[in-house]
Residue frames as qw, qx, qy, qz and C-alpha x, y, z in Angstrom:
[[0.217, 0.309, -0.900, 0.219, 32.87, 86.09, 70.16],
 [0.873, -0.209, -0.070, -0.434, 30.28, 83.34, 71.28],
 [0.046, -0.388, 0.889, -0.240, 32.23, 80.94, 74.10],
 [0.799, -0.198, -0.324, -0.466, 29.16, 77.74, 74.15],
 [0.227, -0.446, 0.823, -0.267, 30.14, 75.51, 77.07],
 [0.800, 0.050, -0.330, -0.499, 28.41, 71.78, 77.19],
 [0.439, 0.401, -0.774, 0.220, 29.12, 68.57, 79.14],
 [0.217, -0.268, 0.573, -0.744, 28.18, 68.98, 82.47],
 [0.731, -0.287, -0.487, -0.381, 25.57, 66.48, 84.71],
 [0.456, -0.701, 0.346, -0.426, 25.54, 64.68, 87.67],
 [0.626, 0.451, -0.614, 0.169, 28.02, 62.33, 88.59],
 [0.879, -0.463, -0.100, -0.044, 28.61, 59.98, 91.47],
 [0.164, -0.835, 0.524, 0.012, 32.33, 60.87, 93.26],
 [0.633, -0.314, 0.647, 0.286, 34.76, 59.26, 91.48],
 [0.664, 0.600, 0.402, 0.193, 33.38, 59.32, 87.94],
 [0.241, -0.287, 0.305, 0.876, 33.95, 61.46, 85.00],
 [0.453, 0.829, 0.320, -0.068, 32.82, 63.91, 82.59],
 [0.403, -0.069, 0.267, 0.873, 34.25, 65.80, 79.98],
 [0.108, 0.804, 0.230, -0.537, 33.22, 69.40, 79.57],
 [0.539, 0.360, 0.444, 0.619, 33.33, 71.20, 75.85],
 [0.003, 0.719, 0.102, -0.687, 33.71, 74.66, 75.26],
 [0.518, 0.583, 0.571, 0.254, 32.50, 75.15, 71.58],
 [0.051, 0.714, 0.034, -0.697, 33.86, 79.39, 70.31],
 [0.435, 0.713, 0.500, 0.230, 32.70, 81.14, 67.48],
 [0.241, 0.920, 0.234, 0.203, 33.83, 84.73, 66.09],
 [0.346, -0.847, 0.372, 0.157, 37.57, 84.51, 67.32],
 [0.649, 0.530, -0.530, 0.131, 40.48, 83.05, 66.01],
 [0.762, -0.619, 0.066, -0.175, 41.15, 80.62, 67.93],
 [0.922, -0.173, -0.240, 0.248, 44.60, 79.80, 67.40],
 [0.361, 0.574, -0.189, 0.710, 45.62, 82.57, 68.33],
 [0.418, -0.521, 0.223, -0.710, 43.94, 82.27, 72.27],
 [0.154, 0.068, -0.925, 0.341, 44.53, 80.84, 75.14],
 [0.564, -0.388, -0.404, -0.606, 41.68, 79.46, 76.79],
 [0.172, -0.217, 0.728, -0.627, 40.25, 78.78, 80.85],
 [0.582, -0.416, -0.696, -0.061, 38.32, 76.83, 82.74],
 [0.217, -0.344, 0.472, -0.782, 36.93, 78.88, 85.82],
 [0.569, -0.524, -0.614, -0.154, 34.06, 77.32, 88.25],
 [0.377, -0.345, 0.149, -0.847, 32.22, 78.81, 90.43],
 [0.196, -0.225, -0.931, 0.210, 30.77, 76.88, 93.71],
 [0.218, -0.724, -0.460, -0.465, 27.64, 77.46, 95.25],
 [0.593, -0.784, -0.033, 0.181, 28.01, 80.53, 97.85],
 [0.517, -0.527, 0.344, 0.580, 32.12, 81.39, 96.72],
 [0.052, 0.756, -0.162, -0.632, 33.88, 83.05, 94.20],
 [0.771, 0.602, -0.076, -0.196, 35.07, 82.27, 90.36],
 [0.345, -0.582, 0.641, 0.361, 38.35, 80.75, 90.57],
 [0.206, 0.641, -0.668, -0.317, 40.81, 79.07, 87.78],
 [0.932, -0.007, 0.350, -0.089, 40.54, 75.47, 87.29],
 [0.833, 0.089, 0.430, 0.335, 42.65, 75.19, 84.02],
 [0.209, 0.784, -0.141, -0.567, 44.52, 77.26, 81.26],
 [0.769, 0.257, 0.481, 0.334, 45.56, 75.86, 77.83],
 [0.171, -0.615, 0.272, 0.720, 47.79, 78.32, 76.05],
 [0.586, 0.604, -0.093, -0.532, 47.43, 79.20, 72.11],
 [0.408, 0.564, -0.664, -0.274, 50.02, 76.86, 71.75],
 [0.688, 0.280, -0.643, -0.188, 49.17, 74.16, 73.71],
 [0.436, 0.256, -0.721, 0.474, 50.61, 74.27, 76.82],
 [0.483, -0.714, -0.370, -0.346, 48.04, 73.39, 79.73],
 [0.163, 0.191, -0.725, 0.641, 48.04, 74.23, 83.44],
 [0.570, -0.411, -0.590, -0.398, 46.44, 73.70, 86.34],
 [0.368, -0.596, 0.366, -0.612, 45.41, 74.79, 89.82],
 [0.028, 0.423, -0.881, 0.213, 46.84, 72.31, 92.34],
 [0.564, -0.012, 0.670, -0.483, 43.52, 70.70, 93.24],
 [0.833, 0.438, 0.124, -0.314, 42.48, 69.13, 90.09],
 [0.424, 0.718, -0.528, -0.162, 46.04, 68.38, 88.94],
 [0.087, -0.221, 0.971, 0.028, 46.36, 64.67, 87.85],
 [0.342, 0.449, 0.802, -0.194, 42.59, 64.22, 87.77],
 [0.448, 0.763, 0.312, -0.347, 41.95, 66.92, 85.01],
 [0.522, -0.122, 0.448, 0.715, 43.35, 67.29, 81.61],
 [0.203, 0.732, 0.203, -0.618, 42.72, 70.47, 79.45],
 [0.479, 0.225, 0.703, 0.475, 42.91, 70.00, 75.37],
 [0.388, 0.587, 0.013, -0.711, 42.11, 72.25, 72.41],
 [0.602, 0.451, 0.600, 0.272, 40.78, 70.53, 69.03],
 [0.093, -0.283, 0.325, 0.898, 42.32, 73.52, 66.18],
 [0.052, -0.222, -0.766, -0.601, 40.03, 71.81, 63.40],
 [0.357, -0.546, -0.758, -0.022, 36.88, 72.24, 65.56],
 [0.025, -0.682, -0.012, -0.731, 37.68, 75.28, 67.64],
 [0.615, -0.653, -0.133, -0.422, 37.02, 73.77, 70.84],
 [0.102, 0.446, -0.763, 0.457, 38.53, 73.45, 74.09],
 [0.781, -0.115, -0.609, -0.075, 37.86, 70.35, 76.15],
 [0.301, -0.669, 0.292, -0.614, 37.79, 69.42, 79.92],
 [0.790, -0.171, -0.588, 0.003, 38.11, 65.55, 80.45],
 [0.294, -0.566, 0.295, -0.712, 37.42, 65.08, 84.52],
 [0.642, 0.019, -0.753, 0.145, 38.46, 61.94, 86.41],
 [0.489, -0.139, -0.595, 0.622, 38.28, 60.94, 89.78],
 [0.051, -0.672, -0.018, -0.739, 35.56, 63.61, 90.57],
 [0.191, -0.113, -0.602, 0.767, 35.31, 65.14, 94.22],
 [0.119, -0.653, -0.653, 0.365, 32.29, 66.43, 95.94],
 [0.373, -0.593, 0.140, 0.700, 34.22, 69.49, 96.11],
 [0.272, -0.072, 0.498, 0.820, 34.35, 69.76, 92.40],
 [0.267, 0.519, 0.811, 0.026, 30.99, 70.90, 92.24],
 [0.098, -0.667, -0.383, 0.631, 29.68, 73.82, 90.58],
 [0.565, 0.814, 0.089, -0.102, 29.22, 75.92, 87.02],
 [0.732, -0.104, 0.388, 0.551, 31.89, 75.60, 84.78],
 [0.307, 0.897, 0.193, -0.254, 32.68, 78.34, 83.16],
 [0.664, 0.349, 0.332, 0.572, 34.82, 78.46, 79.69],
 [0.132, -0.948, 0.066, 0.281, 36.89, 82.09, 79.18],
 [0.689, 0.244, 0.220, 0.646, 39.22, 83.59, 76.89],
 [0.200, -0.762, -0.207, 0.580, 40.89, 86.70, 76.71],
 [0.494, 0.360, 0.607, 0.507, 40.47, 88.38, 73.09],
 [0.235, 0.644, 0.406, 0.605, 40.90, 91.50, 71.66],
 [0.055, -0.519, 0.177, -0.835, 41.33, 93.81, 74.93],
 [0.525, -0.324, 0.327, -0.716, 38.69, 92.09, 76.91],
 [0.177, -0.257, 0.950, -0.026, 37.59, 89.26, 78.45],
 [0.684, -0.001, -0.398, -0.611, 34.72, 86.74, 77.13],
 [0.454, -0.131, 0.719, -0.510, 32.58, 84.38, 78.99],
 [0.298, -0.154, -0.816, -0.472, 30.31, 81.32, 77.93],
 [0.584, -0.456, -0.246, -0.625, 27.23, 80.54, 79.79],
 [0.393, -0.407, 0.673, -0.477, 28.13, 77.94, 82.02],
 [0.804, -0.132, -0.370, -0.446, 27.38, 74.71, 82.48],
 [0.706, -0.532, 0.197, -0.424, 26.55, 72.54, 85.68],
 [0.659, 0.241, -0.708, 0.082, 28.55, 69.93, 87.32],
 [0.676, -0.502, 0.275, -0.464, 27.40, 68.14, 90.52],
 [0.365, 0.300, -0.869, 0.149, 29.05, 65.40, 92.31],
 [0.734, -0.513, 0.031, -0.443, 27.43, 63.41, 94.72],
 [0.037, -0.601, 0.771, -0.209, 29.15, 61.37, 97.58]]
């Protein structure tokens, strides 16, 4: 299982980016998929989940300003980010649990400036 994130840059508060999460060597419609981030200095937390079937959530601070999406035909899962915050800075990190255990992608950066 190969999770590729991609997307990330730097971004003046308020903009937007959209994050991709590219996976390889799973079936993917059979897995839900996360969005964690990780500031700088604090732990890994949740940002988003998109079930196998579709059905996203989302941790109260980003909800209305993030939507989470999976493309079947393509495999990937998607991160579209409005309205960013300072606050939202920090590695994005793409996750799925498959097969017993979890899987990580690499990360990829997102900085906000005020």
């Amino acid at each position: 299982v190969q999770l590729q994130a991609s997307g990330g840059g730097l971004v003046q508060a308020g903009g937007s980016l959209r994050l991709s999460c590219k996976t390889s060597g799973m079936n993917f419609r059979i897995a839900g998929m996360t969005w964690y981030r990780q500031a700088p200095g604090k732990q890994r937390d949740w940002v988003a989940n998109i079930t196998s079937g579709g059905s996203p959530s989302y941790v109260d601070s980003v909800r209305g300003r993030f939507t989470i999406s999976r493309n079947y035909a393509r495999n990937t899962v998607y991160l579209q980010m409005s309205n960013l915050k300072p606050e939202d800075t920090g590695i994005y990190y793409c996750n799925t649990f498959y097969r017993g255990r979890q899987w990580w992608g690499r990360g990829t950066q997102v900085t906000v400036s005020s």
